[in-house]
PDB file of N, CA, C, O and CB in Angstrom:
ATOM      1  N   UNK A   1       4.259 -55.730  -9.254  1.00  0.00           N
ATOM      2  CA  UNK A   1       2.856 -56.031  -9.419  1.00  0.00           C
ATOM      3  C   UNK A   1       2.456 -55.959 -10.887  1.00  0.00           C
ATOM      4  O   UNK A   1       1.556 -56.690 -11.300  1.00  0.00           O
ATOM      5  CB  UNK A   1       2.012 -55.078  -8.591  1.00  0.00           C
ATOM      6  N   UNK A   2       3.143 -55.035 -11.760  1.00  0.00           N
ATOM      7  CA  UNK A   2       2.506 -54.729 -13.112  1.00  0.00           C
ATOM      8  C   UNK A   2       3.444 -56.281 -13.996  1.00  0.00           C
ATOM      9  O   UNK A   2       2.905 -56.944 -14.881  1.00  0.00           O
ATOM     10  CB  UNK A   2       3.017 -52.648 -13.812  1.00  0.00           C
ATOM     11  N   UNK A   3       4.484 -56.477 -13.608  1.00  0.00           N
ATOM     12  CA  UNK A   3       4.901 -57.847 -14.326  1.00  0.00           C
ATOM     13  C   UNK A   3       4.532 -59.131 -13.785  1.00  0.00           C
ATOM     14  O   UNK A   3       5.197 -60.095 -14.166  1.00  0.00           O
ATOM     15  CB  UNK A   3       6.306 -57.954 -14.419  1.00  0.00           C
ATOM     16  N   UNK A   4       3.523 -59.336 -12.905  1.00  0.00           N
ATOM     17  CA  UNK A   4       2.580 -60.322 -12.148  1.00  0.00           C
ATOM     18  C   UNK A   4       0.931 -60.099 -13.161  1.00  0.00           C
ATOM     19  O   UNK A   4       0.164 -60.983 -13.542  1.00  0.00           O
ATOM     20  CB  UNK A   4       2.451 -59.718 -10.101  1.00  0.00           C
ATOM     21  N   UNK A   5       0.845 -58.749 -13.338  1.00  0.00           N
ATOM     22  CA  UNK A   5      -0.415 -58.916 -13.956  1.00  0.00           C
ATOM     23  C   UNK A   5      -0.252 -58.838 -15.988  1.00  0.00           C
ATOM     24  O   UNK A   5      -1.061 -58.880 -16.914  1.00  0.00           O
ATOM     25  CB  UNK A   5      -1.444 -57.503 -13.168  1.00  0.00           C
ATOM     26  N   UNK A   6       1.135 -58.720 -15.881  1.00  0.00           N
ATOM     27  CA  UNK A   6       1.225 -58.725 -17.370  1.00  0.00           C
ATOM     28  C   UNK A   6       1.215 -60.768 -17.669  1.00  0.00           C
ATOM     29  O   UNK A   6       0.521 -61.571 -18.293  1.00  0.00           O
ATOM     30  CB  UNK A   6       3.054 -57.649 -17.946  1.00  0.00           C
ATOM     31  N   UNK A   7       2.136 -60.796 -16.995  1.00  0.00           N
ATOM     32  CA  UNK A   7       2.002 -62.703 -16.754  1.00  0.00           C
ATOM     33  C   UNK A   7       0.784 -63.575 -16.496  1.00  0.00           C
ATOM     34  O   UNK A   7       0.606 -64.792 -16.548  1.00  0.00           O
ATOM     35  CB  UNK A   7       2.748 -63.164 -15.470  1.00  0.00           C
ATOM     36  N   UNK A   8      -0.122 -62.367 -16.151  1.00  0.00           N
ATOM     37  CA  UNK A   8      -1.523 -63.254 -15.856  1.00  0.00           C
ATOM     38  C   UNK A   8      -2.387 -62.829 -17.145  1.00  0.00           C
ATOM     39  O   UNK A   8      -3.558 -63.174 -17.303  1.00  0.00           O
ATOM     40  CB  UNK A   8      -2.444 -62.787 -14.197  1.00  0.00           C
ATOM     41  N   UNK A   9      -1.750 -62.136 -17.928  1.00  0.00           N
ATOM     42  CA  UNK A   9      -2.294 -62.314 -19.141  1.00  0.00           C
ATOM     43  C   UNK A   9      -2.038 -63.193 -20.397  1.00  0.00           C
ATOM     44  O   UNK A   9      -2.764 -63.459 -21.355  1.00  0.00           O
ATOM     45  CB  UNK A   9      -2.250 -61.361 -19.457  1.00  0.00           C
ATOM     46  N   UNK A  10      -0.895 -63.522 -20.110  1.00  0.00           N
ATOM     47  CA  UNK A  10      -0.043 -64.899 -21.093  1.00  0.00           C
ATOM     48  C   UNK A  10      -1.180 -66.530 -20.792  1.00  0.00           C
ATOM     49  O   UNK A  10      -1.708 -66.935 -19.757  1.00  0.00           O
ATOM     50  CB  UNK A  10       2.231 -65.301 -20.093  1.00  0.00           C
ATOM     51  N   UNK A  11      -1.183 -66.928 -21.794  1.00  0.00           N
ATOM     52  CA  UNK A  11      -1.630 -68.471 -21.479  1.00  0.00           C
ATOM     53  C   UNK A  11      -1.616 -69.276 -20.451  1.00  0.00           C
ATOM     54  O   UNK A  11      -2.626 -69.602 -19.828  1.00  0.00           O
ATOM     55  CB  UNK A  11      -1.115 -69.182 -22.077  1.00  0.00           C
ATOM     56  N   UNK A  12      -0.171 -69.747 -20.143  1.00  0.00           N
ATOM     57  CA  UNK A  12       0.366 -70.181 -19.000  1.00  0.00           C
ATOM     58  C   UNK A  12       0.005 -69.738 -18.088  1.00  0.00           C
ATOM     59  O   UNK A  12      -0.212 -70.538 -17.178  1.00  0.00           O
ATOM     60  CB  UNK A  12       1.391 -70.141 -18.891  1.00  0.00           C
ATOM     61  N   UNK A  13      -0.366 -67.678 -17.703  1.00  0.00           N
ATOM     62  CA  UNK A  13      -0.781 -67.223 -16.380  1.00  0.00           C
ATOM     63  C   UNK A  13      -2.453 -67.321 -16.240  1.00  0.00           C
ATOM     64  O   UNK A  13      -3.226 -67.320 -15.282  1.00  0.00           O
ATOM     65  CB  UNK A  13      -0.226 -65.657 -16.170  1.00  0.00           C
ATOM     66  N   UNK A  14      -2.593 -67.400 -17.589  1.00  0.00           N
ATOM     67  CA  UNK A  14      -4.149 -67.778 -17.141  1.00  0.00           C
ATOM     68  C   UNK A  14      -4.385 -69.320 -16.720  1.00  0.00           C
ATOM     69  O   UNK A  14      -5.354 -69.585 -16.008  1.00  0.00           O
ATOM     70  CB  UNK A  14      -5.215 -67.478 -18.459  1.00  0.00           C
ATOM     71  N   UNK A  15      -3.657 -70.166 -17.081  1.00  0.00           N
ATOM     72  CA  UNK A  15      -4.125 -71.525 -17.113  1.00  0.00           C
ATOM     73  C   UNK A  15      -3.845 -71.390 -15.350  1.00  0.00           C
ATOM     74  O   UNK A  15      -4.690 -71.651 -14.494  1.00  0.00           O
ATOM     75  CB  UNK A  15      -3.150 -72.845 -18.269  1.00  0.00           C
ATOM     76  N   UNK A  16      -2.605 -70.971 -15.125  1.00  0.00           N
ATOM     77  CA  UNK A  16      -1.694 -71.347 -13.547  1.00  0.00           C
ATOM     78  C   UNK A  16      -3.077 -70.815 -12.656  1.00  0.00           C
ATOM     79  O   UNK A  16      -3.698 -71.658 -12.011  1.00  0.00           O
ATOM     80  CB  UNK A  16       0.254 -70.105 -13.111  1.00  0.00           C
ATOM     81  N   UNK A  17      -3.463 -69.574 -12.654  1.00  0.00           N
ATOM     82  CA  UNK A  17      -4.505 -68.867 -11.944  1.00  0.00           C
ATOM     83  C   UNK A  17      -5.918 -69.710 -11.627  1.00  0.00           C
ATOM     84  O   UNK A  17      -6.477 -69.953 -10.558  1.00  0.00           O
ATOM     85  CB  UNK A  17      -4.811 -67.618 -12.806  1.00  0.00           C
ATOM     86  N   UNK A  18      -6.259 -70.053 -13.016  1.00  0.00           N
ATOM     87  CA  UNK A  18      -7.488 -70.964 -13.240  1.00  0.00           C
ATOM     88  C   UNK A  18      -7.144 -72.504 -12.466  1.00  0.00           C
ATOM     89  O   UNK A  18      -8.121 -73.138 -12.067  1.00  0.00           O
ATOM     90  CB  UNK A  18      -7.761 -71.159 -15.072  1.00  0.00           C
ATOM     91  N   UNK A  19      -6.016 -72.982 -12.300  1.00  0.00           N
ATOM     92  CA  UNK A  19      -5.944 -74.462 -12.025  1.00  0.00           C
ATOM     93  C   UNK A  19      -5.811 -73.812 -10.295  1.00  0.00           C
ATOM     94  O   UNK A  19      -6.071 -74.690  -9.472  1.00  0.00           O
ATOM     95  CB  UNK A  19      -4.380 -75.602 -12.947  1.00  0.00           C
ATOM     96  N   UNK A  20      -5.486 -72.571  -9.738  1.00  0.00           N
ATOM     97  CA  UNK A  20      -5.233 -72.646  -8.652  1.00  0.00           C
ATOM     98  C   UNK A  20      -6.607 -72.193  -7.731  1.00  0.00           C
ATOM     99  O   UNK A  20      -6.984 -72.522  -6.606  1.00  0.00           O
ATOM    100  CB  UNK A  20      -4.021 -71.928  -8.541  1.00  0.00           C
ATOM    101  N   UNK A  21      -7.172 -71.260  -8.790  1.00  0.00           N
ATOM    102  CA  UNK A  21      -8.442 -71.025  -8.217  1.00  0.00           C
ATOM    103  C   UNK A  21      -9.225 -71.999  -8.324  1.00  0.00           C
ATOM    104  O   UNK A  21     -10.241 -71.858  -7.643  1.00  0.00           O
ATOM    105  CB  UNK A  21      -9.052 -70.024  -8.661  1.00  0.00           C
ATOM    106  N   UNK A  22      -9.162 -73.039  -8.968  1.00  0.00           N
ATOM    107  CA  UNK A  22      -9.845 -73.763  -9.229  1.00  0.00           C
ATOM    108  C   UNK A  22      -9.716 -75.106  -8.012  1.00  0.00           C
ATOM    109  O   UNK A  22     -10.625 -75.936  -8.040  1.00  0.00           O
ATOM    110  CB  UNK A  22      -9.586 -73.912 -10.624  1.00  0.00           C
ATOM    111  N   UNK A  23      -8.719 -75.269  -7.093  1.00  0.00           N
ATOM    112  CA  UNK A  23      -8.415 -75.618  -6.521  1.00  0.00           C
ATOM    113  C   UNK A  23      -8.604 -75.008  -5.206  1.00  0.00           C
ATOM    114  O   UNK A  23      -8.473 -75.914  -4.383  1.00  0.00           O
ATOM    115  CB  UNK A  23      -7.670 -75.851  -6.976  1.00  0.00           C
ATOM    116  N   UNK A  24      -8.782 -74.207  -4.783  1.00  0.00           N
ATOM    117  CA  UNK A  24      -8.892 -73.104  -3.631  1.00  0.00           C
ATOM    118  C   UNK A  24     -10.677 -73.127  -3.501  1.00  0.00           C
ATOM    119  O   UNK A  24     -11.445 -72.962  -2.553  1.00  0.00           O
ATOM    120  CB  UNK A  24      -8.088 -71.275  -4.196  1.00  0.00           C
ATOM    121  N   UNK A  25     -10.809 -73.332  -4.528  1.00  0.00           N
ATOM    122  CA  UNK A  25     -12.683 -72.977  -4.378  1.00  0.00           C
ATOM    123  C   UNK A  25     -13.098 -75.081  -4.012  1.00  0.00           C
ATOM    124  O   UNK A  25     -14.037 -75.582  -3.394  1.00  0.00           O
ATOM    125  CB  UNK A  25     -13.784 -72.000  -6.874  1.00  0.00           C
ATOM    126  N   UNK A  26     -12.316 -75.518  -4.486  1.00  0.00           N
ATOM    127  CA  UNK A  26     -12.798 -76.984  -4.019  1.00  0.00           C
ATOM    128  C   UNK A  26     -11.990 -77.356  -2.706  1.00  0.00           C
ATOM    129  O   UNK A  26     -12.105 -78.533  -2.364  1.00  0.00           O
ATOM    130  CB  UNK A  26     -12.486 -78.205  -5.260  1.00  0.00           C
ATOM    131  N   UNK A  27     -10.976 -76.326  -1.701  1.00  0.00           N
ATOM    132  CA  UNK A  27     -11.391 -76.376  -0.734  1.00  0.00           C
ATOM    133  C   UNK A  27     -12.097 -75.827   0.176  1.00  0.00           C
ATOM    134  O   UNK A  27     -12.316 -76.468   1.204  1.00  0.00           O
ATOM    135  CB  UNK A  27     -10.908 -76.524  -0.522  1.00  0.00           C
ATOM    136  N   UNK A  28     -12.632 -74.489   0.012  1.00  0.00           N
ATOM    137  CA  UNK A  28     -13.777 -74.199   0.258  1.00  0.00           C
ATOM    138  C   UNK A  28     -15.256 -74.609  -0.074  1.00  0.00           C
ATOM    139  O   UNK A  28     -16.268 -74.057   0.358  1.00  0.00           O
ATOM    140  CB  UNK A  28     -13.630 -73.379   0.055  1.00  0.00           C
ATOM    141  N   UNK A  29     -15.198 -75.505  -0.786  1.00  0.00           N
ATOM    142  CA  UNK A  29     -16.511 -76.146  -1.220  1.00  0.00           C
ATOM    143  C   UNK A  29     -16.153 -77.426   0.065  1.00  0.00           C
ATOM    144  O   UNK A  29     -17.109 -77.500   0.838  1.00  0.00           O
ATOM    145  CB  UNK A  29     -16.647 -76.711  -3.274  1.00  0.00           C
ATOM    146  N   UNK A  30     -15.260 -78.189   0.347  1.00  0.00           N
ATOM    147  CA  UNK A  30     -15.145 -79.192   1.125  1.00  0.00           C
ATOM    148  C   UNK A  30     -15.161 -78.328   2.460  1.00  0.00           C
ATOM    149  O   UNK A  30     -14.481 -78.966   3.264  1.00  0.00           O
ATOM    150  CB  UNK A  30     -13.899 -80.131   0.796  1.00  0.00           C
ATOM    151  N   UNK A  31     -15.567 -77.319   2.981  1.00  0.00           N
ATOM    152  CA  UNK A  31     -15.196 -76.763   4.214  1.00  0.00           C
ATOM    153  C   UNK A  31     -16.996 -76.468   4.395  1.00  0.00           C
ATOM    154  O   UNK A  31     -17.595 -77.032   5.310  1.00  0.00           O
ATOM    155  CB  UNK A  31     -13.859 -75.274   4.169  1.00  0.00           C
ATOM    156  N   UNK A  32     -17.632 -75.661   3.552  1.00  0.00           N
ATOM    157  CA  UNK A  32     -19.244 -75.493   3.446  1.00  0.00           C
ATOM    158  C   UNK A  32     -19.801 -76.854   3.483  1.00  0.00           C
ATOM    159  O   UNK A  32     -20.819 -76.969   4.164  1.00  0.00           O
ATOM    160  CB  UNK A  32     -19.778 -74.729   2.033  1.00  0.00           C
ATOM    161  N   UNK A  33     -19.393 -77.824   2.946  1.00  0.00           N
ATOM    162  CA  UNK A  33     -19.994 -78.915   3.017  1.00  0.00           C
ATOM    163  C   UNK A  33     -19.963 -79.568   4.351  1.00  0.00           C
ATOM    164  O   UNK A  33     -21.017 -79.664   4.980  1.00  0.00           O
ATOM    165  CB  UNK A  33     -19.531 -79.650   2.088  1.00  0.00           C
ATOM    166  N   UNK A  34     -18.395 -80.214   5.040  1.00  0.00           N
ATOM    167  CA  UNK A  34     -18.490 -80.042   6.388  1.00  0.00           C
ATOM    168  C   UNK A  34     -18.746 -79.522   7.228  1.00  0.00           C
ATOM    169  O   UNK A  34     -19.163 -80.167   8.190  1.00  0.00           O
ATOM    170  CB  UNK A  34     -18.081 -80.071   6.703  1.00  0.00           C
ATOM    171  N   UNK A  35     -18.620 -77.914   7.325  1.00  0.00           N
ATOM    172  CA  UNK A  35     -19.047 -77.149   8.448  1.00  0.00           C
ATOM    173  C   UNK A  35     -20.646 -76.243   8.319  1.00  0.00           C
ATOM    174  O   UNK A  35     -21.254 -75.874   9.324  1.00  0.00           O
ATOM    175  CB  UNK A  35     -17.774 -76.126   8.667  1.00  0.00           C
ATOM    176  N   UNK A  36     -21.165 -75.983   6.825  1.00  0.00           N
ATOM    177  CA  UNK A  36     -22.551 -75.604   6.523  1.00  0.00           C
ATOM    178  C   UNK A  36     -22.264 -73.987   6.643  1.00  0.00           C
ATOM    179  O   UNK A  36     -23.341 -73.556   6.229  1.00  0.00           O
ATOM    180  CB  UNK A  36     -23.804 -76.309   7.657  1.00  0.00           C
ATOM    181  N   UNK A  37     -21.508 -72.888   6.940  1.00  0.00           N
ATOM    182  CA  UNK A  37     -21.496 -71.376   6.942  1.00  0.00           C
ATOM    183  C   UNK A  37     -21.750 -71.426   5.742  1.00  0.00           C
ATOM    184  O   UNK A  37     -21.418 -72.234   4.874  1.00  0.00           O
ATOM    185  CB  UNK A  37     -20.296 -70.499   7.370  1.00  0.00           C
ATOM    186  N   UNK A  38     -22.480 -70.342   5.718  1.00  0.00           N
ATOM    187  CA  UNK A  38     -22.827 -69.423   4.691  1.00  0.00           C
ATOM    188  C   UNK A  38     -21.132 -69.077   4.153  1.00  0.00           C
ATOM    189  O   UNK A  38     -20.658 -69.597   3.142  1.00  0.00           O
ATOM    190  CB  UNK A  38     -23.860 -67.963   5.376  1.00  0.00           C
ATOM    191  N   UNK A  39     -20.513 -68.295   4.874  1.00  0.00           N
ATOM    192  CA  UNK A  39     -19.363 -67.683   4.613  1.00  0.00           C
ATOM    193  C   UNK A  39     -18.400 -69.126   3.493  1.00  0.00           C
ATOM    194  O   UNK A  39     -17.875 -69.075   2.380  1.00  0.00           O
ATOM    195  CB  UNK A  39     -18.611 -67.160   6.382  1.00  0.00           C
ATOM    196  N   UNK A  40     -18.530 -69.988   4.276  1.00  0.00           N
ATOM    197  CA  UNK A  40     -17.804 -70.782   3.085  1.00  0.00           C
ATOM    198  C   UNK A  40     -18.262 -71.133   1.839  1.00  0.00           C
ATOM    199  O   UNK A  40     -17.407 -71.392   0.992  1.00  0.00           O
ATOM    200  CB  UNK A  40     -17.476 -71.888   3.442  1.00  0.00           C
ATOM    201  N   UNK A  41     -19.767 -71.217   1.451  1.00  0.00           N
ATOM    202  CA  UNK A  41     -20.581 -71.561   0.282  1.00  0.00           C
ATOM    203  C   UNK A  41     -19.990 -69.968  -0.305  1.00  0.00           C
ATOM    204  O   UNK A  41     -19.305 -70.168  -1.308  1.00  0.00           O
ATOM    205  CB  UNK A  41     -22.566 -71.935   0.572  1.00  0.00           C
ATOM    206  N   UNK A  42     -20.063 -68.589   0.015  1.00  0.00           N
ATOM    207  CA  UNK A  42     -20.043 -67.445  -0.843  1.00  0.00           C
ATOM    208  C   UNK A  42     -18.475 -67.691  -1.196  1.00  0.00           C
ATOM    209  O   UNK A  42     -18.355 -67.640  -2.420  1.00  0.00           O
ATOM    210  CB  UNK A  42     -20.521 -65.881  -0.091  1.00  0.00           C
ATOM    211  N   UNK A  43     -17.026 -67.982  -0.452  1.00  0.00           N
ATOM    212  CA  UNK A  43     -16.104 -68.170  -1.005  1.00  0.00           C
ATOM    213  C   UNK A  43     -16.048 -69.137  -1.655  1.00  0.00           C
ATOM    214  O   UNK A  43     -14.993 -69.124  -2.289  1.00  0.00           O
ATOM    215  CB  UNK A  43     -15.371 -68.084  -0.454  1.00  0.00           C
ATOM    216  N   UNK A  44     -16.573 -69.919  -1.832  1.00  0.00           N
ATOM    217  CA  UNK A  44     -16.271 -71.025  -2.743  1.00  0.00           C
ATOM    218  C   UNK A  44     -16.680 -70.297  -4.400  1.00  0.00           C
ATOM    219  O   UNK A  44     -15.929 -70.406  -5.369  1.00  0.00           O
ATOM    220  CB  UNK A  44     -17.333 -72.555  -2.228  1.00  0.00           C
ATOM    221  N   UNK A  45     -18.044 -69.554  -4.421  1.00  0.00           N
ATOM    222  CA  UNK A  45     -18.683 -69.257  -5.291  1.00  0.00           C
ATOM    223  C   UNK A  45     -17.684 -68.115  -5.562  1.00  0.00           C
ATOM    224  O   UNK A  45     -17.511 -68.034  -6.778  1.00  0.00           O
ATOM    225  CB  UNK A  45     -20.118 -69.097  -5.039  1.00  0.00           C
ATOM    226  N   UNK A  46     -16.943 -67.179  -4.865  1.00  0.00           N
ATOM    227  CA  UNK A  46     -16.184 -66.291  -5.714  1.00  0.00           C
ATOM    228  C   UNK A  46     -15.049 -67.064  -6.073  1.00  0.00           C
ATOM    229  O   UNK A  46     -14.694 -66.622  -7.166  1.00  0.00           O
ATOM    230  CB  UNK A  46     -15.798 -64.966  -5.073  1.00  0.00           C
ATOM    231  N   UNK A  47     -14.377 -67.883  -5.768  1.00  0.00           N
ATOM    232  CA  UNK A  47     -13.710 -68.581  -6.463  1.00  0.00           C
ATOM    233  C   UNK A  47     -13.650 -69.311  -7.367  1.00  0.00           C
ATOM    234  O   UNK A  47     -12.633 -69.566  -8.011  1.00  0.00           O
ATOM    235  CB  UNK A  47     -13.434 -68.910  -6.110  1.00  0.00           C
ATOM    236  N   UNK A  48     -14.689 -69.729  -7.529  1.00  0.00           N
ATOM    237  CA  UNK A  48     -15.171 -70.628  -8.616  1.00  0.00           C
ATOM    238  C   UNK A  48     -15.376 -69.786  -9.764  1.00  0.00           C
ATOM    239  O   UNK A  48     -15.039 -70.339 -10.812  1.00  0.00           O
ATOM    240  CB  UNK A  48     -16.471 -71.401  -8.269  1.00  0.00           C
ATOM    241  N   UNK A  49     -15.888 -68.448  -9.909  1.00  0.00           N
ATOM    242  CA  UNK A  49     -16.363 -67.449 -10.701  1.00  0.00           C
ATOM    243  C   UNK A  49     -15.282 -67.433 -11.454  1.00  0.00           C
ATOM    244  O   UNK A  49     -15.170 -67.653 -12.660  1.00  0.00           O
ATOM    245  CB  UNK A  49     -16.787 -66.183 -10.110  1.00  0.00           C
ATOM    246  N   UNK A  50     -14.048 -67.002 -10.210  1.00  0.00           N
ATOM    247  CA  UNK A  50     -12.360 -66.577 -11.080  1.00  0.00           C
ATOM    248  C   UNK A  50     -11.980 -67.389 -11.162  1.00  0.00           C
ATOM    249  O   UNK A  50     -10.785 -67.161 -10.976  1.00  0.00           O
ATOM    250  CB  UNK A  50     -11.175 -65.784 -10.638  1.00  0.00           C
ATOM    251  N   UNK A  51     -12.125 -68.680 -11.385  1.00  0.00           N
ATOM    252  CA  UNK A  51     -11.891 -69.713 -12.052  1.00  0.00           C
ATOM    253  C   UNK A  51     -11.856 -70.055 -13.395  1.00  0.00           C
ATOM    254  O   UNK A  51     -11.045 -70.478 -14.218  1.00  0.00           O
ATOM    255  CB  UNK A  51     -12.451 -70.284 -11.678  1.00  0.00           C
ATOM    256  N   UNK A  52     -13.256 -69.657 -13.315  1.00  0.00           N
ATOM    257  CA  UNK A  52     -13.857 -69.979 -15.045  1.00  0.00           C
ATOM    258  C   UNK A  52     -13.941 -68.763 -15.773  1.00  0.00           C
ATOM    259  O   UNK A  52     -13.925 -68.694 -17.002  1.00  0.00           O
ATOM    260  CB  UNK A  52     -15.515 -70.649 -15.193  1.00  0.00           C
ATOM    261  N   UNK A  53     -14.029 -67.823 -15.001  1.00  0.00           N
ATOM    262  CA  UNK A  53     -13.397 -66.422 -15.798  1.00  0.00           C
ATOM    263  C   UNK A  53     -11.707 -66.747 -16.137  1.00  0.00           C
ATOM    264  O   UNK A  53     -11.463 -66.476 -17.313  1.00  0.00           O
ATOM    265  CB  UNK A  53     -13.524 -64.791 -14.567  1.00  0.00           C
ATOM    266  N   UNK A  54     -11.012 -67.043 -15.699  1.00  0.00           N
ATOM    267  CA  UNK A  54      -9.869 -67.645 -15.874  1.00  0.00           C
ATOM    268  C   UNK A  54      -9.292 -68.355 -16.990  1.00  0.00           C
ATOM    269  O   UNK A  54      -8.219 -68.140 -17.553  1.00  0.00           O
ATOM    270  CB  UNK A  54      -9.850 -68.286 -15.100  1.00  0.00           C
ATOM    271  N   UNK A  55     -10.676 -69.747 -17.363  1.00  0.00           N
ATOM    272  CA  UNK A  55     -10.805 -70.584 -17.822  1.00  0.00           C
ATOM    273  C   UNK A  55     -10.897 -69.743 -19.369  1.00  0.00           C
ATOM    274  O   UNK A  55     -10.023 -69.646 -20.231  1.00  0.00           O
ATOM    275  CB  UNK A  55     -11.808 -71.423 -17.139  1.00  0.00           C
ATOM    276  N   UNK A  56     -12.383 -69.155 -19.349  1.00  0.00           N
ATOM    277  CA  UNK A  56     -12.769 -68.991 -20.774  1.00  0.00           C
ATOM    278  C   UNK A  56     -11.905 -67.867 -21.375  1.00  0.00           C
ATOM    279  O   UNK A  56     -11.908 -67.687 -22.593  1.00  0.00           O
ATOM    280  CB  UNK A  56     -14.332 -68.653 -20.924  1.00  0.00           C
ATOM    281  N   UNK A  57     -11.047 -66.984 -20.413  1.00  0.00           N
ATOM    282  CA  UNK A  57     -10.085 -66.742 -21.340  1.00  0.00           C
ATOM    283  C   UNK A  57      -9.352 -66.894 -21.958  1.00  0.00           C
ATOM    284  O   UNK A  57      -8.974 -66.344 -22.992  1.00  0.00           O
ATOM    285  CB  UNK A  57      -9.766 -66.472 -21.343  1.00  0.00           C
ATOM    286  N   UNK A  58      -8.851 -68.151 -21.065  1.00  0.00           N
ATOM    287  CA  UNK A  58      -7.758 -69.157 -21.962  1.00  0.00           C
ATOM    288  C   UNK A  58      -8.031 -69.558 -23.072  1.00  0.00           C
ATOM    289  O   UNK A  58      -7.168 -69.511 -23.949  1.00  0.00           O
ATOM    290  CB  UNK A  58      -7.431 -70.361 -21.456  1.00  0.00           C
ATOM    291  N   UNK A  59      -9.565 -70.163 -23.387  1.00  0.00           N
ATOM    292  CA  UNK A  59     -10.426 -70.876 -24.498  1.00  0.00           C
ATOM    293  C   UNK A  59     -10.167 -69.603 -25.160  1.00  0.00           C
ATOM    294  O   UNK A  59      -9.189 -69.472 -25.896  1.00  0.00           O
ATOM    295  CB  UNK A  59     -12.154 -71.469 -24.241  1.00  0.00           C
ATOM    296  N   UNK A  60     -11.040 -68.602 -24.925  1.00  0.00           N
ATOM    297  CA  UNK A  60     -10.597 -67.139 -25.896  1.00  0.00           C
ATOM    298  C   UNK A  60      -9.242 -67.088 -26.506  1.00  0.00           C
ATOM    299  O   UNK A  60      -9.098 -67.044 -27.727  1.00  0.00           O
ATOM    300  CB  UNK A  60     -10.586 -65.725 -24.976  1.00  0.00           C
ATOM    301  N   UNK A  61      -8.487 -67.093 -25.873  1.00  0.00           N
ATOM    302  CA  UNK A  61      -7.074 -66.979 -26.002  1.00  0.00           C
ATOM    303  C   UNK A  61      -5.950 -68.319 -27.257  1.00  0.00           C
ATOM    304  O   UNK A  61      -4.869 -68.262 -27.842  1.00  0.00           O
ATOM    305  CB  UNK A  61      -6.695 -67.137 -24.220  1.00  0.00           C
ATOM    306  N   UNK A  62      -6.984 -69.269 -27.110  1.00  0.00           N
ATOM    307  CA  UNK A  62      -6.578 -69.850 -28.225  1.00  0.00           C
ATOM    308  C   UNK A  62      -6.993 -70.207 -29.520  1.00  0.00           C
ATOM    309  O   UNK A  62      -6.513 -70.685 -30.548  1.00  0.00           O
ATOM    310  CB  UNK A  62      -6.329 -70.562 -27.933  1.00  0.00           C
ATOM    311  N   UNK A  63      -8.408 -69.666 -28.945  1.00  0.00           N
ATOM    312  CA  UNK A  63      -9.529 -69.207 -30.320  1.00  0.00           C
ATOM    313  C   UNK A  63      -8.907 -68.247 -31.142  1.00  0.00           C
ATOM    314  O   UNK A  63      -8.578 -68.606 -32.273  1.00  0.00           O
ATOM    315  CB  UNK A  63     -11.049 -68.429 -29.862  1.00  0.00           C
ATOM    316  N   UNK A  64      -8.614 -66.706 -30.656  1.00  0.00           N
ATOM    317  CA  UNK A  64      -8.153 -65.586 -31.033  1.00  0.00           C
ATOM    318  C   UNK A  64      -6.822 -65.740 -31.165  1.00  0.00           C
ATOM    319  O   UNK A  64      -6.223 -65.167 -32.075  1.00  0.00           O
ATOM    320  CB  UNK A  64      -8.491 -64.610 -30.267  1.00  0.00           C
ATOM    321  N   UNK A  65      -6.383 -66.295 -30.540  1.00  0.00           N
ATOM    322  CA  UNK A  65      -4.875 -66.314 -30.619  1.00  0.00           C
ATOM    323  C   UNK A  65      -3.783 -65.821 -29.461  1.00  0.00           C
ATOM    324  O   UNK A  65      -2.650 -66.232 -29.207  1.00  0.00           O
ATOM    325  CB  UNK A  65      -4.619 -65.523 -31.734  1.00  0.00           C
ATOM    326  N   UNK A  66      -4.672 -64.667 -28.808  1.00  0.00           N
ATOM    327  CA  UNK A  66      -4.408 -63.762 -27.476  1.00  0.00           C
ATOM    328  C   UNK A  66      -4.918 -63.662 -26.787  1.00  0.00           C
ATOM    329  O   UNK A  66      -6.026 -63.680 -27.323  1.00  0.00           O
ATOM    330  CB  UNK A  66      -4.269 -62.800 -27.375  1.00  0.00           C
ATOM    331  N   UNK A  67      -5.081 -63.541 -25.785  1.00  0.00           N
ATOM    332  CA  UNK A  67      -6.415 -63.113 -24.380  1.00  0.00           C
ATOM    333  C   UNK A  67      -6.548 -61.932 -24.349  1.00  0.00           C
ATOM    334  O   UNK A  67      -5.664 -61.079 -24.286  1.00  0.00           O
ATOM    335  CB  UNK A  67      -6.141 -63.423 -22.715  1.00  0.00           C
ATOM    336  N   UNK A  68      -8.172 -61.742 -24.409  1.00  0.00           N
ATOM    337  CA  UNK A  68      -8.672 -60.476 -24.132  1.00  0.00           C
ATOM    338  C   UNK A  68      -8.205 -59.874 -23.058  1.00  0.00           C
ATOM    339  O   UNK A  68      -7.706 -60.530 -22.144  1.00  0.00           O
ATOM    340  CB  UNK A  68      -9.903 -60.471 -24.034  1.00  0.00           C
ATOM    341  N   UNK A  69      -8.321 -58.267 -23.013  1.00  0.00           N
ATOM    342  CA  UNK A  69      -8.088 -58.199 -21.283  1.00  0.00           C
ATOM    343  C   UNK A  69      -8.802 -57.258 -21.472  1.00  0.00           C
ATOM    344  O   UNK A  69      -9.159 -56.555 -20.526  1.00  0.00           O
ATOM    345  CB  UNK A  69      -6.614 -57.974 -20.355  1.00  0.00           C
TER     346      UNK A  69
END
């Protein structure tokens, strides 16, 4: 687990995380849209969150040079 979260601090593990969450929340966005639960609009929205939390670290990360953690 600790060399899974050291890897999700490298570039590559942020980008992989961000393209997958980012993907996971647009099928839960296609599931709220067809079916209307509440429950699928709030997963979509936590996914989407760790998405772009995902995202702007990466941007951080090549601004700075490293990703914050």
């Amino acid at each position: 687990m600790k060399s899974l979260h050291k890897w999700h601090q490298t570039k590559v593990g942020l980008l992989f995380f961000g393209l997958v969450e980012l993907a996971v929340a647009y099928g839960f966005a296609s599931l709220a849209i067809d079916r209307g639960g509440p429950w699928w609009y709030l997963l979509t929205l936590i996914f989407l969150v760790g998405a772009l939390q995902n995202i702007f670290k990466l941007i951080g990360a090549f601004i700075r040079g490293k990703p914050k953690r």
